[in-house]
Backbone and ligand atoms as CSV (ligand in chain L), in Angstrom:
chain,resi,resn,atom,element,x,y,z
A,1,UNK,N,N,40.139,-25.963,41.796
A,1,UNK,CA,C,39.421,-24.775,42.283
A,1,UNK,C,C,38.889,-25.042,43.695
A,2,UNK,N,N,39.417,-24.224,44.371
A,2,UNK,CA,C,38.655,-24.467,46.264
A,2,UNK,C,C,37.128,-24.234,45.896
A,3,UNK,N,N,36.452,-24.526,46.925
A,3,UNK,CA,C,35.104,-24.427,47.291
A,3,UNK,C,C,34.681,-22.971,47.512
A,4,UNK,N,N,35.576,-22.441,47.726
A,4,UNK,CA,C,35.652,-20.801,48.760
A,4,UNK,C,C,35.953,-20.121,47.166
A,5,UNK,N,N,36.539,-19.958,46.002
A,5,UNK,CA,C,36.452,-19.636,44.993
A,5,UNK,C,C,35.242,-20.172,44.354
A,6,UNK,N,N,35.106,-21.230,43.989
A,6,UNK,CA,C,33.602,-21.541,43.235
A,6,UNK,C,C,32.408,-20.962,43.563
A,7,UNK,N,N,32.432,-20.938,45.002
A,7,UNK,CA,C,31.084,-20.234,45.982
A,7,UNK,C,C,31.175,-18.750,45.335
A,8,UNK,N,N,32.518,-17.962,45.061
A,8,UNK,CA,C,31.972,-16.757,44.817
A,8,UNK,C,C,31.857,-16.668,43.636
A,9,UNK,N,N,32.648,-17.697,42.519
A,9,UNK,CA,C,32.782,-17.584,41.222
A,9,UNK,C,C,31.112,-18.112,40.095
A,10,UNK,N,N,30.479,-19.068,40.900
A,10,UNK,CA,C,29.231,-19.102,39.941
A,10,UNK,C,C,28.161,-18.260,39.816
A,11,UNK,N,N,28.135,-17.506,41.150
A,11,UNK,CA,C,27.120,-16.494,41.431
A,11,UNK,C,C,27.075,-15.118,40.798
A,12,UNK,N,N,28.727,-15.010,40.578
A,12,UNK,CA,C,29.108,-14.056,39.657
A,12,UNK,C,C,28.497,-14.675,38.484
A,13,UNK,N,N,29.035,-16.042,37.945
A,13,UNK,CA,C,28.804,-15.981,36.295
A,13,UNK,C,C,27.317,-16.105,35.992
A,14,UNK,N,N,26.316,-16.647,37.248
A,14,UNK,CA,C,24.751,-16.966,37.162
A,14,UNK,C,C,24.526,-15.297,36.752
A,15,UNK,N,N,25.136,-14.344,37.727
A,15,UNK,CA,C,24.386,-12.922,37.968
A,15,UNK,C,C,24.834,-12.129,36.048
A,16,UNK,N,N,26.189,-12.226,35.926
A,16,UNK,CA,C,26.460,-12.018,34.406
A,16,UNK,C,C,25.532,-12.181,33.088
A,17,UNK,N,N,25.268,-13.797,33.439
A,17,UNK,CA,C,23.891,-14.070,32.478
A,17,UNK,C,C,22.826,-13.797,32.226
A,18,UNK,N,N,22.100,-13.472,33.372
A,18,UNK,CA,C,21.102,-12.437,33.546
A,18,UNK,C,C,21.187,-11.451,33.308
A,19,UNK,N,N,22.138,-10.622,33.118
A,19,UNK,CA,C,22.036,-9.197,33.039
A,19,UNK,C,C,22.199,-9.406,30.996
A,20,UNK,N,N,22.497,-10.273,30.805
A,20,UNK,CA,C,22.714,-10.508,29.038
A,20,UNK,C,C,21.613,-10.625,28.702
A,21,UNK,N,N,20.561,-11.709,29.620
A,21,UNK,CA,C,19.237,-12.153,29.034
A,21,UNK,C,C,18.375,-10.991,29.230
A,22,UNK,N,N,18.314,-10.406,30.409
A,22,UNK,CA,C,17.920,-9.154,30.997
A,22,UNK,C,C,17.658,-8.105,29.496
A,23,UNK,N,N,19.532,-8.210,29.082
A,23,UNK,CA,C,19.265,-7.093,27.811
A,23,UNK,C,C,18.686,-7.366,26.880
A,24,UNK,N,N,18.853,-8.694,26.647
A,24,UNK,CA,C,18.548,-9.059,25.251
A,24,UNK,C,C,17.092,-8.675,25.143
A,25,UNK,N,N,16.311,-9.392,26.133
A,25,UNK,CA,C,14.697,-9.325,26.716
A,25,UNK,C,C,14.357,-7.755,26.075
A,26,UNK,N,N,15.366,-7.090,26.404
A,26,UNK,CA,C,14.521,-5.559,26.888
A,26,UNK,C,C,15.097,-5.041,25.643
A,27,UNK,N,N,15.890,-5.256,24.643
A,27,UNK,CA,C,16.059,-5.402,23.167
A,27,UNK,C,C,14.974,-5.569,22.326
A,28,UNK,N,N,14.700,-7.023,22.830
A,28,UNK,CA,C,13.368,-7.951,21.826
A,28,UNK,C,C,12.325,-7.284,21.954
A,29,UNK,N,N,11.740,-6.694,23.346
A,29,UNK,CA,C,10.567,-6.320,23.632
A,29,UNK,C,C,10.309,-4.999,23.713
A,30,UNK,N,N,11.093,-4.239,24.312
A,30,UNK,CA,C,10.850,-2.245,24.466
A,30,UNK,C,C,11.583,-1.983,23.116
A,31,UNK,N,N,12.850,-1.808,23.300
A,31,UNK,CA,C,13.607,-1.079,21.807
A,31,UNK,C,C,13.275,-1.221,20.828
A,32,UNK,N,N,13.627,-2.647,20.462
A,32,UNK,CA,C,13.701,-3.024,18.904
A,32,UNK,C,C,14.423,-2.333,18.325
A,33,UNK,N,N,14.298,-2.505,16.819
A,33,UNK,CA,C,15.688,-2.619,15.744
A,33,UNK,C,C,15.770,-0.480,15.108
A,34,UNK,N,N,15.909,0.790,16.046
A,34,UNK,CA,C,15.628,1.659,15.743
A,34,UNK,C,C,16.817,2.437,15.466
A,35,UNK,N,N,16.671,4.271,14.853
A,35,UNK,CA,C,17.256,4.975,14.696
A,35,UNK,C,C,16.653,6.623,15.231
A,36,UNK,N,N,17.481,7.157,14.637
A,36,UNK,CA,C,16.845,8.769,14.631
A,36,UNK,C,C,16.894,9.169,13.256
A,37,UNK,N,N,15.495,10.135,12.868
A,37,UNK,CA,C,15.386,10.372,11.858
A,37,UNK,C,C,15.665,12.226,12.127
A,38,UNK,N,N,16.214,12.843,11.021
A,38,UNK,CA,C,16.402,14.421,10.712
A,38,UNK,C,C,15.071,15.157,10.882
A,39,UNK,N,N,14.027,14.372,10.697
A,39,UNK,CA,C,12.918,15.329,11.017
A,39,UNK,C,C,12.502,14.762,12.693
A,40,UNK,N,N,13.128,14.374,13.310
A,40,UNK,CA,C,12.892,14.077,14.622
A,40,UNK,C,C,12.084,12.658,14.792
A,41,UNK,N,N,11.650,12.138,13.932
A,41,UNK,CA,C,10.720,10.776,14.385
A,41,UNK,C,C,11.563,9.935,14.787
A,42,UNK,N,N,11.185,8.548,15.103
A,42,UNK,CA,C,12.223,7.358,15.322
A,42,UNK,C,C,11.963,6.485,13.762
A,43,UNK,N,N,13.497,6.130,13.458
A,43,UNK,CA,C,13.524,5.330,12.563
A,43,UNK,C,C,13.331,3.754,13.012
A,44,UNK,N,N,11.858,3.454,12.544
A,44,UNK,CA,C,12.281,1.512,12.059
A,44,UNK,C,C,12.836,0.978,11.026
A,45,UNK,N,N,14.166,0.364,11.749
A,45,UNK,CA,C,15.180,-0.791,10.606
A,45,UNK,C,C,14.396,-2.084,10.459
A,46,UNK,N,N,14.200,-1.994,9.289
A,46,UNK,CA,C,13.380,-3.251,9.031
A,46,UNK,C,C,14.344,-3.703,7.408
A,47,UNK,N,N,14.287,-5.020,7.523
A,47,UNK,CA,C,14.750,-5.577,6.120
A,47,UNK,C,C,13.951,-5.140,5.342
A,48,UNK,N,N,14.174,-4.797,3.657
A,48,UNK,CA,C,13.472,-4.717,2.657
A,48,UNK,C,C,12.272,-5.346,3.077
A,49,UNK,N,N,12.046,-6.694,3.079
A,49,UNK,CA,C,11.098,-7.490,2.275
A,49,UNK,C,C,9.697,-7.293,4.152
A,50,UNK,N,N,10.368,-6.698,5.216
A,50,UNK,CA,C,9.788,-6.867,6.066
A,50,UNK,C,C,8.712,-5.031,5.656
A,51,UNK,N,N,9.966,-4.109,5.608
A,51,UNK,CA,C,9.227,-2.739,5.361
A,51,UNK,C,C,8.089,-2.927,4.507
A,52,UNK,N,N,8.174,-3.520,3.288
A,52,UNK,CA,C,7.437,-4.294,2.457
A,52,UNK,C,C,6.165,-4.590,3.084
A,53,UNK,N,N,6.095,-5.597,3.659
A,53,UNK,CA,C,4.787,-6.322,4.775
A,53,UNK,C,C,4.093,-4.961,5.506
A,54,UNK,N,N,4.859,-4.219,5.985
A,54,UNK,CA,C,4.158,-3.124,6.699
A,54,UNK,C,C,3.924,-2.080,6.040
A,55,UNK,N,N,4.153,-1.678,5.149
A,55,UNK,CA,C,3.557,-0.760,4.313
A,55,UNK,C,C,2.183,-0.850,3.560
A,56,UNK,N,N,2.220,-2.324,2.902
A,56,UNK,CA,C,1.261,-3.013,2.135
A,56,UNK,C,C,0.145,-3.350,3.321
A,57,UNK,N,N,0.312,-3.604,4.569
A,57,UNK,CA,C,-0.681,-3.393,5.975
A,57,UNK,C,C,-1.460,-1.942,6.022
A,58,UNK,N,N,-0.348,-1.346,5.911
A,58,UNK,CA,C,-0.912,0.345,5.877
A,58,UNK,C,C,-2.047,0.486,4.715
A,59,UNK,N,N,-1.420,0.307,3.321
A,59,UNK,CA,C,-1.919,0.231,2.233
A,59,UNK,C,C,-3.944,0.001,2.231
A,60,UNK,N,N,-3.899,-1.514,3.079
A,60,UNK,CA,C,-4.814,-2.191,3.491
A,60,UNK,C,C,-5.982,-1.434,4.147
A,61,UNK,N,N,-5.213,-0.795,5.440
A,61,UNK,CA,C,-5.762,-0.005,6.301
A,61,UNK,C,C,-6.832,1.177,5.450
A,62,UNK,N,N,-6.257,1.656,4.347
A,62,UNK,CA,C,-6.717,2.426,3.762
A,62,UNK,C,C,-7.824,2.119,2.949
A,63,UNK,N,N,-7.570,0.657,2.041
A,63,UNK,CA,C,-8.861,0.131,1.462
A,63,UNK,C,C,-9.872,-0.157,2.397
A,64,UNK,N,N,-9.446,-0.638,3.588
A,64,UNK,CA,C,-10.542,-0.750,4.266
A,64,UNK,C,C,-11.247,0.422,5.117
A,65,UNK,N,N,-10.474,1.393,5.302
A,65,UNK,CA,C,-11.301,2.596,5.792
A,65,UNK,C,C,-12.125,3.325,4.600
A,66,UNK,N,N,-11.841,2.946,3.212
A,66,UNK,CA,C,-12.836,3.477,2.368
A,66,UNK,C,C,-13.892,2.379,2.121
A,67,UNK,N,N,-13.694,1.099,2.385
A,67,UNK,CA,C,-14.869,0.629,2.352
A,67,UNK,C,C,-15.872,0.638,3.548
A,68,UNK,N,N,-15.550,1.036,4.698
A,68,UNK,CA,C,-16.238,1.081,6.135
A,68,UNK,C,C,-17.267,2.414,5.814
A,69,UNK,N,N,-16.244,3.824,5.065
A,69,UNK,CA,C,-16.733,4.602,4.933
A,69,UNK,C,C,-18.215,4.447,3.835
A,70,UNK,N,N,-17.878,3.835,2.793
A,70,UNK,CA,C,-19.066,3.893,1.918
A,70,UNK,C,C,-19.793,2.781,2.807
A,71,UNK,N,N,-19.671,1.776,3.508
A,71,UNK,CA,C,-20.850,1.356,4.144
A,71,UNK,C,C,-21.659,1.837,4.954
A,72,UNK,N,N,-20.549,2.796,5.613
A,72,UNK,CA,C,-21.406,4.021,6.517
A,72,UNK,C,C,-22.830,4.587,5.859
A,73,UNK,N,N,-22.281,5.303,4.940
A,73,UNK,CA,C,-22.799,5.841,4.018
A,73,UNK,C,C,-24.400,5.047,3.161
A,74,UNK,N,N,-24.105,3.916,3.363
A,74,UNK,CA,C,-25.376,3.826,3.233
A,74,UNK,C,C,-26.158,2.530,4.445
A,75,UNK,N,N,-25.713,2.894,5.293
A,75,UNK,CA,C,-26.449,2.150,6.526
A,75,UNK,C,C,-26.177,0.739,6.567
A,76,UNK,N,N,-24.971,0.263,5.924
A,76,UNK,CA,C,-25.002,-1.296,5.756
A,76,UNK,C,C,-23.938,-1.639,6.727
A,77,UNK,N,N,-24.584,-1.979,7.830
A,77,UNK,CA,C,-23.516,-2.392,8.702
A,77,UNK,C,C,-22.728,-3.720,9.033
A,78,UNK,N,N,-23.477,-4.499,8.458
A,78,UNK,CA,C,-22.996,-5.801,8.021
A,78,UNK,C,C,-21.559,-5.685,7.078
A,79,UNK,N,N,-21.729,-4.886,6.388
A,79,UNK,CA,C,-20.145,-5.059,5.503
A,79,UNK,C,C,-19.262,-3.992,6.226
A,80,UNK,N,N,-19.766,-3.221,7.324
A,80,UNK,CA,C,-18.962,-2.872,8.180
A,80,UNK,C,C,-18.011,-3.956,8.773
A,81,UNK,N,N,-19.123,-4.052,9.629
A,81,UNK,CA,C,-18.815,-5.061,10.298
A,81,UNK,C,C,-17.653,-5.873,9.669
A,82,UNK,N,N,-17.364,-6.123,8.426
A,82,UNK,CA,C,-16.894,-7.049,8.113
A,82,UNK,C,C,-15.722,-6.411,7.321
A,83,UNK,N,N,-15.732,-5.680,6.849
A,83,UNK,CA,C,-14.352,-4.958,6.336
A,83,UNK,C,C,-13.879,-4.284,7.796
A,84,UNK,N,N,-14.270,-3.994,8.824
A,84,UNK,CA,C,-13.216,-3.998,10.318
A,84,UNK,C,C,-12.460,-5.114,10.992
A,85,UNK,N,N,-13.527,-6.449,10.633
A,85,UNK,CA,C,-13.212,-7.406,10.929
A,85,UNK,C,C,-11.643,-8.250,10.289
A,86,UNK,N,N,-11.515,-7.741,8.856
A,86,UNK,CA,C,-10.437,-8.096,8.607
A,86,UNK,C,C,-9.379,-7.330,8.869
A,87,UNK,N,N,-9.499,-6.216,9.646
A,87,UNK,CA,C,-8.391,-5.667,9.884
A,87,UNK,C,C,-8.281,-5.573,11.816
A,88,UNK,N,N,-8.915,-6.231,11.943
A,88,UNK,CA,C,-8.862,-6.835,13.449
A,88,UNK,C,C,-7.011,-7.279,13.624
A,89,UNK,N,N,-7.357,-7.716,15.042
A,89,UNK,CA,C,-6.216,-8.281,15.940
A,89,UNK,C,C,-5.838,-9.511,15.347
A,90,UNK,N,N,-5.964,-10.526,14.631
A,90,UNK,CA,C,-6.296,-11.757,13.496
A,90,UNK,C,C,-5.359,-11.741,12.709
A,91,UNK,N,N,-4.861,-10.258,12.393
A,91,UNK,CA,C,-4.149,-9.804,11.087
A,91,UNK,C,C,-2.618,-9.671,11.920
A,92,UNK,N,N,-2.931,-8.867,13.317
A,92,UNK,CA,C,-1.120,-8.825,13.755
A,92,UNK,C,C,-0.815,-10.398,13.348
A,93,UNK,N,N,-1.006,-10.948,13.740
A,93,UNK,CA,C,-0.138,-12.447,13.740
A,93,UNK,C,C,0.453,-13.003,12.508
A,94,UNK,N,N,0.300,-11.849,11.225
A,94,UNK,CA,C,0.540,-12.108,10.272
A,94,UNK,C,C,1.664,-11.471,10.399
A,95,UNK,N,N,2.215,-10.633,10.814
A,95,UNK,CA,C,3.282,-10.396,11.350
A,95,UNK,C,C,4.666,-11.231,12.126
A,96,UNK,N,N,5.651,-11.695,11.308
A,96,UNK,CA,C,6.737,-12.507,11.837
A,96,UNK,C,C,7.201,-12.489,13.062
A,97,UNK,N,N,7.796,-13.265,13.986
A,97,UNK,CA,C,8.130,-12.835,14.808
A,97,UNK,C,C,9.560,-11.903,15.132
A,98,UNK,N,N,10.510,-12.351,13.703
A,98,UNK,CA,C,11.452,-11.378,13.862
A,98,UNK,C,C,11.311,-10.055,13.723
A,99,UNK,N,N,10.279,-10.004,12.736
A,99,UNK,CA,C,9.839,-8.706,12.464
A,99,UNK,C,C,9.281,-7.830,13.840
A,100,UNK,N,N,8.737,-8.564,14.001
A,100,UNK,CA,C,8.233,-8.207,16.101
A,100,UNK,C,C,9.462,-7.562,16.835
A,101,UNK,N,N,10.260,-8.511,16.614
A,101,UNK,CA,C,11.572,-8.168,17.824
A,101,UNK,C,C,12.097,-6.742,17.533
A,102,UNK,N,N,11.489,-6.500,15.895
A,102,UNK,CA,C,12.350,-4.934,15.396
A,102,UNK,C,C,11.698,-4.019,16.236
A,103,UNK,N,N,10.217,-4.147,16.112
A,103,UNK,CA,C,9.227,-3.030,16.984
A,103,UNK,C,C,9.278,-2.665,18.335
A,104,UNK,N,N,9.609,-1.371,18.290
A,104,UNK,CA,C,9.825,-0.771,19.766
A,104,UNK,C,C,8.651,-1.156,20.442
A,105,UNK,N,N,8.706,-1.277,22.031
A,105,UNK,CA,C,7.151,-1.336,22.823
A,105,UNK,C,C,6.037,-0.370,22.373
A,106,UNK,N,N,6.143,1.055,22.031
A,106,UNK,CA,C,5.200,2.108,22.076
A,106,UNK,C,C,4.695,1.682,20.881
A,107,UNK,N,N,5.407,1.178,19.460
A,107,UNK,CA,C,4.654,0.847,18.760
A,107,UNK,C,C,3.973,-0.371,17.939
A,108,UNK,N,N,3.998,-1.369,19.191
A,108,UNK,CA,C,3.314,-2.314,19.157
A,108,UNK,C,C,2.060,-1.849,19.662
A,109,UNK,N,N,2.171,-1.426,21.038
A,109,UNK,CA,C,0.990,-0.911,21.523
A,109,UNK,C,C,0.110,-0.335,20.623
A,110,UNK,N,N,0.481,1.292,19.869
A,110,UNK,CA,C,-0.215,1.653,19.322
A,110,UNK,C,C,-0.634,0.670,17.755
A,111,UNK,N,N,-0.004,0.131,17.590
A,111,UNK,CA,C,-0.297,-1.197,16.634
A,111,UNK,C,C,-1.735,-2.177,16.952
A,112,UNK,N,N,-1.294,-2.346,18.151
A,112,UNK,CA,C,-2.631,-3.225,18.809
A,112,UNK,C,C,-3.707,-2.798,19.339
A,113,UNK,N,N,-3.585,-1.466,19.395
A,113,UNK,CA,C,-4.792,-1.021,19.821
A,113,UNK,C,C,-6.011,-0.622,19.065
A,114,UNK,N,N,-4.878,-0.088,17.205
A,114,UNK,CA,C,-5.709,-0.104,15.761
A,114,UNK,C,C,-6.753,-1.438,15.811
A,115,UNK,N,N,-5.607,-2.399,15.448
A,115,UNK,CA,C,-6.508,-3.845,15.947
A,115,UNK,C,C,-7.222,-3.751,16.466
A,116,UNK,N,N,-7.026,-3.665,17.816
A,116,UNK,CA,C,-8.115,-4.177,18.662
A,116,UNK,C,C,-9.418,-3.294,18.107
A,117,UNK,N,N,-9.561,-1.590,17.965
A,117,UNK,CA,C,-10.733,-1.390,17.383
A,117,UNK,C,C,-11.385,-1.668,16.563
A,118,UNK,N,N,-10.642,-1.929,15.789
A,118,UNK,CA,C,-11.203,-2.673,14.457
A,118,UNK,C,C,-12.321,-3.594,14.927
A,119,UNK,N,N,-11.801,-4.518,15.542
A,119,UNK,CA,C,-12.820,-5.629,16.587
A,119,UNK,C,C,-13.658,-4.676,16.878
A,120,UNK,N,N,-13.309,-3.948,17.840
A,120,UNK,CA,C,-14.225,-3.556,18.818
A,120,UNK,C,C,-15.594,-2.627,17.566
A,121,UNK,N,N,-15.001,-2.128,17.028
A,121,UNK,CA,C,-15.908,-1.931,15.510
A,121,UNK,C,C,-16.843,-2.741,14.719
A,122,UNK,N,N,-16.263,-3.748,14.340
A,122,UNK,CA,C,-16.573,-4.980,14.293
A,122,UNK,C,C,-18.192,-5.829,15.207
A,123,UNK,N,N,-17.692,-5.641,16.228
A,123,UNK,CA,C,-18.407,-5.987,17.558
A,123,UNK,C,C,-19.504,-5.331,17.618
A,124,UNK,N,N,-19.307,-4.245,17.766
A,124,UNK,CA,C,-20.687,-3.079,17.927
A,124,UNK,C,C,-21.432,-3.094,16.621
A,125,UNK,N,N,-20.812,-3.559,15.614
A,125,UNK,CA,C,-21.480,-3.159,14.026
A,125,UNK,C,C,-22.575,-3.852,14.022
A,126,UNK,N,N,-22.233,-5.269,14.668
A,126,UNK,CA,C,-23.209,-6.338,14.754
A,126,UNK,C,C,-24.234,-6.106,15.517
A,127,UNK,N,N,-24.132,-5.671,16.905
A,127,UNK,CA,C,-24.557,-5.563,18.082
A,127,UNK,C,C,-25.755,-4.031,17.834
A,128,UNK,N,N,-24.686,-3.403,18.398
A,128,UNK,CA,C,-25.416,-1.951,18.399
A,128,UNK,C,C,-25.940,-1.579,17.069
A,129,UNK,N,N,-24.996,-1.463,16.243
A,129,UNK,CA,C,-25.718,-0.931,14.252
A,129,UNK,C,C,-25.755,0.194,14.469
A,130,UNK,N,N,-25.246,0.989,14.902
A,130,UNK,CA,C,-25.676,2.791,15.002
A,130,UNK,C,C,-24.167,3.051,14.114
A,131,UNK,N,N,-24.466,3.741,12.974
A,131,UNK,CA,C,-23.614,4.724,12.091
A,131,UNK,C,C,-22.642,5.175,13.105
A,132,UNK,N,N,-23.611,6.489,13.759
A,132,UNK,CA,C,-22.817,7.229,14.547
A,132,UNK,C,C,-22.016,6.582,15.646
A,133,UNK,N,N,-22.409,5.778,16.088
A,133,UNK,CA,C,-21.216,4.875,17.343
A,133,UNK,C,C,-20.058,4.727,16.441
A,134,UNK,N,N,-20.218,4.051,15.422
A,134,UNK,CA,C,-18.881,3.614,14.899
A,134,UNK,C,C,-17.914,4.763,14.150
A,135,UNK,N,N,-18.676,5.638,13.862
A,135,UNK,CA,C,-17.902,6.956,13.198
A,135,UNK,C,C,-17.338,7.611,14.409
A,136,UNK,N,N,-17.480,7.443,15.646
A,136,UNK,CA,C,-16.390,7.892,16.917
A,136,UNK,C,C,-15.694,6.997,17.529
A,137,UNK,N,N,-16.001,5.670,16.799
A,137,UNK,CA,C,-15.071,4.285,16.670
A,137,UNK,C,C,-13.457,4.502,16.285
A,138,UNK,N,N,-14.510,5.181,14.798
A,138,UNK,CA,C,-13.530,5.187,14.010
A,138,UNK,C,C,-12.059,6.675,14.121
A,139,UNK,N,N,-12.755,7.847,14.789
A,139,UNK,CA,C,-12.155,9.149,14.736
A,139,UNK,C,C,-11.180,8.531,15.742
A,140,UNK,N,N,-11.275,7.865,16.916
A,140,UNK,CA,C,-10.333,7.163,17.676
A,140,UNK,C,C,-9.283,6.654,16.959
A,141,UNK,N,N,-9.756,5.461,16.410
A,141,UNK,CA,C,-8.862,4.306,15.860
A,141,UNK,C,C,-7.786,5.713,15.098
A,142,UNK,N,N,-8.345,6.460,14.105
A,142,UNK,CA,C,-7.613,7.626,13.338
A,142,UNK,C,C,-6.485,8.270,14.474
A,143,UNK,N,N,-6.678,8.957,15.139
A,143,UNK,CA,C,-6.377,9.336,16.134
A,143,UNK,C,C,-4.739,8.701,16.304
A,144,UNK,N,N,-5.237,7.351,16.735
A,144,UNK,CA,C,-3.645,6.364,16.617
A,144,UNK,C,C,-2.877,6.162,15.476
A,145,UNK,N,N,-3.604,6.079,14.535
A,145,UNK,CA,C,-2.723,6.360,13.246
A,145,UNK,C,C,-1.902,7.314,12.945
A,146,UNK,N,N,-2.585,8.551,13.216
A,146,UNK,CA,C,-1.837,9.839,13.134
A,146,UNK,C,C,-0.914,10.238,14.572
A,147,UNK,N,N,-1.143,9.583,15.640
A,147,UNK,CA,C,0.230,9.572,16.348
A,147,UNK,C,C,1.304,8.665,16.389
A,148,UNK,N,N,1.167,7.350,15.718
A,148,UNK,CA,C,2.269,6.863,15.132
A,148,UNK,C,C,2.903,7.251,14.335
A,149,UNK,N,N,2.133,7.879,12.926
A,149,UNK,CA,C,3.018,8.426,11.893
A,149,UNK,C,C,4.128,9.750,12.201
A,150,UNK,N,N,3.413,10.033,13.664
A,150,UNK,CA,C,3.817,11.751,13.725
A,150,UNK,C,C,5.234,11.209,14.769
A,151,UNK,N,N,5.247,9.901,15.050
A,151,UNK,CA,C,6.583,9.124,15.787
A,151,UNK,C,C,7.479,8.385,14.816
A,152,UNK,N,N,6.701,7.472,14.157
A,152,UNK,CA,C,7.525,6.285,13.993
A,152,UNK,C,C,8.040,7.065,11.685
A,153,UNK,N,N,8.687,7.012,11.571
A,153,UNK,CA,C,9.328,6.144,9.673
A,153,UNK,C,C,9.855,4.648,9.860
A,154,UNK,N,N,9.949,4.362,8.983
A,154,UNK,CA,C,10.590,2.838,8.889
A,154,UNK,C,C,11.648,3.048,7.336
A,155,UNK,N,N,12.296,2.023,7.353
A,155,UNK,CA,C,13.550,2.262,6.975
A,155,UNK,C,C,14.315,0.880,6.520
A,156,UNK,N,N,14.554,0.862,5.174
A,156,UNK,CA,C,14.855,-0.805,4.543
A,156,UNK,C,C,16.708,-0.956,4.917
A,157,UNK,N,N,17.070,-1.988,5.378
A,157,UNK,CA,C,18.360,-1.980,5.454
A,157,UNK,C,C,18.811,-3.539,5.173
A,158,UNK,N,N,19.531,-3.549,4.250
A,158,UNK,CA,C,20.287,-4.938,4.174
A,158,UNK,C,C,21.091,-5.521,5.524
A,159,UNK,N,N,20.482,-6.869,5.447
A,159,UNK,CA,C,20.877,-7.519,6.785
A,159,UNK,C,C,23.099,-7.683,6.705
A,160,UNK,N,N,23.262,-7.554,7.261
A,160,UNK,CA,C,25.157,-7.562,8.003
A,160,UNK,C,C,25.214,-9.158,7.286
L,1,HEC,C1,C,2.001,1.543,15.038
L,1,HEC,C2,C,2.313,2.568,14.093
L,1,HEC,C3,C,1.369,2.846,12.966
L,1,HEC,C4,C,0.003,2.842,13.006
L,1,HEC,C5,C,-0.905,2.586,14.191
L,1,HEC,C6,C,-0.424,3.170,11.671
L,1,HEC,N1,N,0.649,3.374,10.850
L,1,HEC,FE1,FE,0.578,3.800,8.872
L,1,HEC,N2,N,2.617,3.843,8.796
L,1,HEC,C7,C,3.453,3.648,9.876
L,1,HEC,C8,C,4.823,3.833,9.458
L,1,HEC,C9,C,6.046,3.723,10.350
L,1,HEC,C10,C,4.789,4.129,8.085
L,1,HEC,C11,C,5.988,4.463,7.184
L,1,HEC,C12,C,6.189,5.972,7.227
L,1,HEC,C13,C,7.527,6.428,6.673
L,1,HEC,O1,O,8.445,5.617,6.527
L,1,HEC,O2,O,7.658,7.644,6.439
L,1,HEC,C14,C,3.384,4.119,7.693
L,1,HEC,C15,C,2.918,4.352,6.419
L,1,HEC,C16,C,1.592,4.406,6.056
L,1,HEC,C17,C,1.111,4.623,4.711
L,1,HEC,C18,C,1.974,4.740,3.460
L,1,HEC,C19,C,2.028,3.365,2.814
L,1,HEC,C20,C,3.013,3.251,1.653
L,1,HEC,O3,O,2.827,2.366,0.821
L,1,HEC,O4,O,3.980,4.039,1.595
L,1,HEC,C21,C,-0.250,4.676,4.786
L,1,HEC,C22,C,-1.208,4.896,3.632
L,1,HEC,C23,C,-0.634,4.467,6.169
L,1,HEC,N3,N,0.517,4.300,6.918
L,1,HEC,C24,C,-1.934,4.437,6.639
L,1,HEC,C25,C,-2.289,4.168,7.946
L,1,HEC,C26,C,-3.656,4.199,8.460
L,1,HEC,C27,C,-4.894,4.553,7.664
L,1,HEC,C28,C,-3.596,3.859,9.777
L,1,HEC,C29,C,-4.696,3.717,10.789
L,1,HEC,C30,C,-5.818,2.887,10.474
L,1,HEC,C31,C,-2.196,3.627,10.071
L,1,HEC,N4,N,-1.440,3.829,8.952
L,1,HEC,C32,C,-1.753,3.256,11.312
L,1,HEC,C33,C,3.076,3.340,11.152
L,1,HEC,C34,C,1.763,3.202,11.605
């Protein structure tokens, strides 16, 4: 191979590779593993046993918004505090990382931002203690829930 071929030939195959890693990147991190659903949402392909994990999260979400609520309810902000706390940012990481790579960018975000209030719920429960702060904590955090659901289904598929 001349010098005058190699010179143009690695720069090509360097620039090729990048544009693979490029995709893959923007696969792993924006797309993830999706579809279209008949009622217009986006479908998440998730393995059985992963849909599984995120449903039973959801599930969670729910015991713990009825226990936040009856603590509301009677001024105990300490077990606020502490049933938000387990559904803090603490909990994504319980989350696989393949399972990650399925999740489009928009709904990680809105994923992490549940989290993060939770904390931030959490935080103030201790701090501030006002009912009412955290009940517009909470109409927020809701807020994201109900615009994920009104985007995202998920969807069990046996792996190829
Ligand atoms: C980042 C996106 C996202 C957020 C945020 C989110 N969910 Fe979900 N949730 C989903 C998806 C996707 C499903 C599956 C829906 C489907 O397949 O039709 C689901 C399903 C559920 C289910 C059904 C569980 C089951 O066993 O079938 C409940 C209950 C639920 N979510 C509650 C909540 C609550 C409460 C919040 C907020 C605290 C919340 N979710 C936040 C995406 C989200």
């Amino acid at each position: 191979m001349t010098s005058m071929i190699r010179s143009r030939l690695y720069p090509a195959i360097v620039a090729v590779l990048l544009l693979i890693i490029a995709g893959m990147t923007y696969k792993f991190i924006v797309t993830g593993s999706t579809g279209k659903t008949e009622d217009g949402r986006i479908t998440i392909l998730l393995e059985p046993g992963e849909r599984d994990l995120m449903l039973k999260e959801m599930r969670a979400f729910v015991e713990g918004l009825q226990q936040i609520s009856e603590a509301l309810s009677k001024d105990d902000m300490k077990s606020v505090a502490k049933s938000a706390r387990a559904m803090g940012t603490s909990r994504a990481h319980d989350v696989p990382l393949a399972m990650m790579s399925k999740l489009p960018l928009s709904f990680k975000k809105l994923a992490f931002s549940v989290h993060g209030g939770f904390d931030t719920i959490a935080m103030d429960a201790d701090t501030i203690a006002s009912p009412k702060h955290t009940l517009g904590q909470l109409s927020e955090i809701l807020q994201n829930c109900v615009a994920c659901h009104s985007s995202y289904q998920v969807k069990a598929i046996t792996a190829k």
